[in-house]
N, C-alpha and C positions, 0 to 999 in steps of 0.2 A: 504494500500500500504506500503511496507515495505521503511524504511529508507537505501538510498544509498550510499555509500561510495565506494572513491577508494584510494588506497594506495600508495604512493611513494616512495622506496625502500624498499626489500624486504633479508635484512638483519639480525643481531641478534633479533634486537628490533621488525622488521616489521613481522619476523617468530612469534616472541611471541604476537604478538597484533592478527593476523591472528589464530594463533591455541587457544588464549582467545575466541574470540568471535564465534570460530565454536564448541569450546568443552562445552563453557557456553552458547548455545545459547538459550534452555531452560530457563536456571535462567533469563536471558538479556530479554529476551521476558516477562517470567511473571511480572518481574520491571517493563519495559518499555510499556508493552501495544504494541508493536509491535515486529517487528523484524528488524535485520539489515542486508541487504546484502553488500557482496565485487561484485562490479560489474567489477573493472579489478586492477591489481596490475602491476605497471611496475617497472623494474630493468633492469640493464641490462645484469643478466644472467638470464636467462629464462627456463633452463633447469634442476639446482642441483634439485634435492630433500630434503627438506627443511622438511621434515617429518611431515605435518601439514594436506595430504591428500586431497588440494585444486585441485579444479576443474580446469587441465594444460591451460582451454579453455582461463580463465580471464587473463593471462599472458600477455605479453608485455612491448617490450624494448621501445617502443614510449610513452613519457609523455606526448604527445597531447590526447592520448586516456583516459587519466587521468582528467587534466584539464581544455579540452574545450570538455568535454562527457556532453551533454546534462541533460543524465542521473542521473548523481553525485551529490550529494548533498552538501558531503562532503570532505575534501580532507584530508587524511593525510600525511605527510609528515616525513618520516624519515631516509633522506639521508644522512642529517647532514652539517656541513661545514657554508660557506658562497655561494658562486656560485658552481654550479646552483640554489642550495635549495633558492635562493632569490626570483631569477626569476621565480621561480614553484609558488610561495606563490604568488610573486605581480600578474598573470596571470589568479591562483585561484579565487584568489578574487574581478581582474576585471571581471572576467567572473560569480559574483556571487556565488560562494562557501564558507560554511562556512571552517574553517583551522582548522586543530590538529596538533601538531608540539612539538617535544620536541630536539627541535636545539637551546639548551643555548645562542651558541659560537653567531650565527645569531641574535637572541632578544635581546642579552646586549651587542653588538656594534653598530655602528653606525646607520647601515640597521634596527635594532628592531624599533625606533623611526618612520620610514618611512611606515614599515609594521600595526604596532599599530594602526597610524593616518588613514590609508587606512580602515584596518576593519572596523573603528566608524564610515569613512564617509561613507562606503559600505552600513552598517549598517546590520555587518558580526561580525560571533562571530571568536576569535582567542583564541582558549585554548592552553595553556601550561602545562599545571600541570608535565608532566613526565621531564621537560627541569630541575629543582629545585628538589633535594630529592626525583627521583625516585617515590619510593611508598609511599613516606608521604604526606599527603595530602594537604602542606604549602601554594600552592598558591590562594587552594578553601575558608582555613580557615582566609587566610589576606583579602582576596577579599571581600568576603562574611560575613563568620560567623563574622569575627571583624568590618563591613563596617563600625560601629557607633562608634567605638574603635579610640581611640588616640594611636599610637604607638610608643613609645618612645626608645625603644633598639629591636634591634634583634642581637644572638650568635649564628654562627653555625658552625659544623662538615659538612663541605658538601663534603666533597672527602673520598668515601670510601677507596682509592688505599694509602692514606697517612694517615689515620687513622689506617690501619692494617699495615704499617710502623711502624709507630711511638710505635704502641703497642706492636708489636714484637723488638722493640729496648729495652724498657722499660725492657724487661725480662734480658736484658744483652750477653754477649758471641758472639754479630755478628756484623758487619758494616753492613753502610747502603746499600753501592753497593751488601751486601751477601742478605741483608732480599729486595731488590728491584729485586734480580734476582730471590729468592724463590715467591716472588708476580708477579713476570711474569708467572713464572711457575704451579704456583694456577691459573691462569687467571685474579686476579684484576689489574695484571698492565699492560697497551699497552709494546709493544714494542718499541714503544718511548714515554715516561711514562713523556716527560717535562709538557705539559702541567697541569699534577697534581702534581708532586713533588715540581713543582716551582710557582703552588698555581695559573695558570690561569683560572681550572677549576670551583675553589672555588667562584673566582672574577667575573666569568660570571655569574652567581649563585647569589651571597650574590647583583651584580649591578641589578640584576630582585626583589630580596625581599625587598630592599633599595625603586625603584621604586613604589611597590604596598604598602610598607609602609607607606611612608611619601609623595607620590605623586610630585616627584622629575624628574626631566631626568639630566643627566651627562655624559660626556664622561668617556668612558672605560680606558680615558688612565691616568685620574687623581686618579683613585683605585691605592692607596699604596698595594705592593703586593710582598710577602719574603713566598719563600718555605723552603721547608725541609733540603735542599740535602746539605748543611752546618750544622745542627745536628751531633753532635760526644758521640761516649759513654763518655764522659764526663757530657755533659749536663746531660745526663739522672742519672747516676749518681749521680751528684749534686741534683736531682731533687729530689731522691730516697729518700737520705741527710736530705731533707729539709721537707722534707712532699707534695712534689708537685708532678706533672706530666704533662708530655707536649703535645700540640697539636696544631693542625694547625688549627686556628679559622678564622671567618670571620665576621667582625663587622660592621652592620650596626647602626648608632646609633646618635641619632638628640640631639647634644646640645643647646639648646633655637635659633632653626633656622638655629644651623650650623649642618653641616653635616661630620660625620667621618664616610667613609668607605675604611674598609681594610682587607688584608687577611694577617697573618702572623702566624708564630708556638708562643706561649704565654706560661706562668708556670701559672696551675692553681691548685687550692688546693685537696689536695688526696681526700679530702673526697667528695666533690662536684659531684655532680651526670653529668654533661657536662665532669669530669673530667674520670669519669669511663666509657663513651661511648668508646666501644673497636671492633676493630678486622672491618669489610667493612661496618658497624652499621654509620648512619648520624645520626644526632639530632639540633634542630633548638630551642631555647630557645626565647621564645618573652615574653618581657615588654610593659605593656600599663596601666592608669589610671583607668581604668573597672576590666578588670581581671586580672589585679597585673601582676602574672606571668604564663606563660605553658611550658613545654616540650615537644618537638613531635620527637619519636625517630622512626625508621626504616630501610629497605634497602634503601640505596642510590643509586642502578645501580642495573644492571643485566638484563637479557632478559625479565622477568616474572612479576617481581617487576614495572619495568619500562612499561611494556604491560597492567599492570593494570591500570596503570596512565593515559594512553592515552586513553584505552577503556574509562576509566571513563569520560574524556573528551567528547569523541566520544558519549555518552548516556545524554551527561548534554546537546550536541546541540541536541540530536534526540528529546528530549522531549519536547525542545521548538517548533522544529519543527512541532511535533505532533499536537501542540495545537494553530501551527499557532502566536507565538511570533514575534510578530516584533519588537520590542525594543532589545538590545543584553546588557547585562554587558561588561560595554567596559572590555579591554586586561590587562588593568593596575588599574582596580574599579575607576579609576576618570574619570570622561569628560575630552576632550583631551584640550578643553582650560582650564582648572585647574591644567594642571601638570605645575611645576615650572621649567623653567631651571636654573641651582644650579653652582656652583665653591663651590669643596668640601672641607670641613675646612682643612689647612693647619695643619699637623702634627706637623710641629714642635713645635707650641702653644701648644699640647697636652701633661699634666704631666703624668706621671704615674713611680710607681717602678718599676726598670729592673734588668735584671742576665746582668754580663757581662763576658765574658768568649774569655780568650788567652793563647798562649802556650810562655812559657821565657826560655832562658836562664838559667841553675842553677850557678847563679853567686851573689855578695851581691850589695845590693841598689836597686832590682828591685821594690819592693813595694815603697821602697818611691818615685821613681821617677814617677810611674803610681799614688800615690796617691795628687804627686803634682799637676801634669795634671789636676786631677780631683777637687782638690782644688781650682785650677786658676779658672776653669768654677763654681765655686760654687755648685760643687755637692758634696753632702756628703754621703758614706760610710756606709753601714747596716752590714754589715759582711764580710769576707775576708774566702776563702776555698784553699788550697791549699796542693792537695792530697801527701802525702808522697810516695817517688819514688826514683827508683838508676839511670831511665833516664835521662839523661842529656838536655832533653827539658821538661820542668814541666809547666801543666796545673793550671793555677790557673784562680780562680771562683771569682767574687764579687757579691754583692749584694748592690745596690744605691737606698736610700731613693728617692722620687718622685721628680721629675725632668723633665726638655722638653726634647723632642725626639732632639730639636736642639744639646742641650748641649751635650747629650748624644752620638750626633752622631758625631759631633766635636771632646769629649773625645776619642771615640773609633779610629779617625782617625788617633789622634796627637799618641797614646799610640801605632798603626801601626807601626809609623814610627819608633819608638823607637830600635836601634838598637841590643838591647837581646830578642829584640820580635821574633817569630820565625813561628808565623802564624796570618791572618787578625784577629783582635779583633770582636768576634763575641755578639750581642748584642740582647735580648730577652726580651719582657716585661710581668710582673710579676701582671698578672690580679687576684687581692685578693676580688675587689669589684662585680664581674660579677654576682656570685651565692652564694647565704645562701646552708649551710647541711644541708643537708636534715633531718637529725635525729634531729637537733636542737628546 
């Protein structure tokens, strides 16, 4: 008997999941030992032409034919959002279905917790894999490949749409508003592109690899979280300068119990291989006490990319099925009474080197008065850049030995106020420890 499945929106992603498994259904079947049928797909347009050739019969705007179909075995879901996509899932799975879902925004707020706990007690599998790094396969290889593993840092690129920003700034000659309207134009960036530029999409992301790494639950709204869209060619510039290059990372990362997660743009060093991940390219670097270190690079998004993730999902519960598995790896690889609930390390305890970067006045005494500020707070001073210009507002760059985020962030408010200042003091930290070169 073949394996049933139905779909819940029929979209970019849900196009590419549907024309996966009809055009591979060959390859799918000799893996799997069987076959998978789509028994119905609901949306609620029902009539485009989606170019995938499916049989118009299985169509349907009613999601009851979805999730309380006898039939079904499995549900996926890829409508997205928070409502109704909740409600399809909680409904799913009382009525017994296992879930595929790659809805981020849903799993790392507050609803993922609710949904998690529901699978285990179902005693229901809940895959995600395409919700994390598209087509990398980050959430099989923390789940599983690493179960025995201690994980002690995770770095990632998870936003392809500000990764190919950030890169195309790097080369010089454009604002960011010129390279974020050419990335609409290519397709990586929505049409209303906040949620990535301003690093929410990273943090829903890096709060799901947090969880399966260190077996945590937290609120979403305690993730420190600073996008792009304050970036000036200057920074990059200075970055050029210096040997570094910028990006918008996301750090999951357990200091003996505590927990830092955040998503921010950071200077990392040119030569560094995290550092040269370029153009809609993600990459997830994990540390752990077994296998030291990995890199796992690929698409981050896209129709096809992201269709693969789910299928793959979609074949890891067929198989269990197959053979009759009743036991599930729970959502998150821990039993749900083993996950901890966490208060995540307060930043401003946390030291590190930073660029700090504002625009003055071309008048005299401005450094020293910005270097008294910084004195008062006990920071001290690595470098000073300050590009030669006939403009009468001049960018000047520093660079501050390690330091707490508090002081630094006090510094940069008091030096605001400062009345030759002439834009908010922008402040960026300067990750030298994250990754060895690789030629090294």
């Amino acid at each position: 008997m073949p394996i049933k499945i139905g779909i819940i929106g029929f979209g970019c992603v849900g196009t590419g999941v549907v024309k996966t498994l009809l055009e591979n259904e060959e390859l799918i079947s000799s893996r799997l030992g069987n076959t998978i049928k789509i028994v119905k797909i609901c949306d609620l347009d029902t009539s485009s032409d989606r170019g995938t050739g499916i049989d118009t019969s299985i169509l349907t705007s009613d999601v009851e034919e979805v999730i309380s179909n006898p039939e079904i075995q499995i549900v996926v879901e890829m409508v997205g959002g928070i409502n109704p996509a909740k409600e399809f899932l909680i409904k799913a799975l009382e009525n017994g279905k296992h879930v595929v879902t790659a809805n981020k925004k849903l799993l790392a707020e507050k609803e993922g917790s609710e949904l998690f706990k529901l699978a285990q007690e179902k005693h229901l599998t809940l895959n995600f894999e395409a919700a994390v790094g598209g087509a990398i396969p980050i959430i099989r290889t923390i789940k599983e490949s690493f179960a025995s593993e201690k994980i002690e840092e995770v770095y990632g690129i998870l936003n392809g749409t500000t990764n190919y920003i950030v890169s195309k700034l790097e080369k010089g000659g454009a604002s960011f508003q010129e390279v974020l309207k050419e990335a609409q134009a290519a397709g990586f960036a929505e049409a209303d592109p906040t949620a990535d530029v301003e690093g929410f999409d990273a943090a829903h992301k890096i709060k799901l690899i947090a969880q399966l790494a260190f077996g945590i639950d937290f609120d979403f709204e305690e993730i420190y979280i600073k996008g792009i869209s304050q970036l000036t060619e200057s920074d990059f510039a200075f970055a050029k300068m210096m040997d570094y290059k910028v990006k918008l990372l996301a750090f999951a990362v357990n200091h003996n119990g505590e927990f830092d997660i955040r998503v921010e743009p950071v200077l990392l060093k040119k030569k560094t291989e995290l550092a040269n991940i370029r153009g809609v390219t993600n990459a997830v670097l994990i540390r752990g006490t077994g296998m030291k270190e990995i890199l796992l690079t690929g698409p981050g998004a896209g129709e096809m990319p992201t269709a693969s993730a789910v299928v793959g999902d979609i074949i890891e519960i067929a198989r269990n099925l197959i053979i009759e598995k009743k036991a599930n790896v729970p959502a998150l690889g821990y039993q749900n009474e083993k996950i901890r609930k966490v208060d995540l390390t307060k930043l401003k305890t946390l030291k590190s080197k930073y660029y700090v970067r504002t625009e003055v006045a071309d008048q005299p005494g401005v450094l020293a008065k910005m270097s008294q500020i910084l004195a008062d707070l006990d920071i001290s001073i690595n470098a000073v850049v300050q590009n030669p210009t006939t403009e009468k507002v001049i960018p000047v760059m520093l660079t501050i030995h390690p330091t707490s985020r508090e002081n630094i962030s006090k510094a940069a408010a008091k030096i605001s106020e400062l009345d030759f200042v002439k834009s908010k003091t922008f402040v960026m930290p300067i990750e030298d420890e994250i990754e060895t070169d690789p030629s090294e």
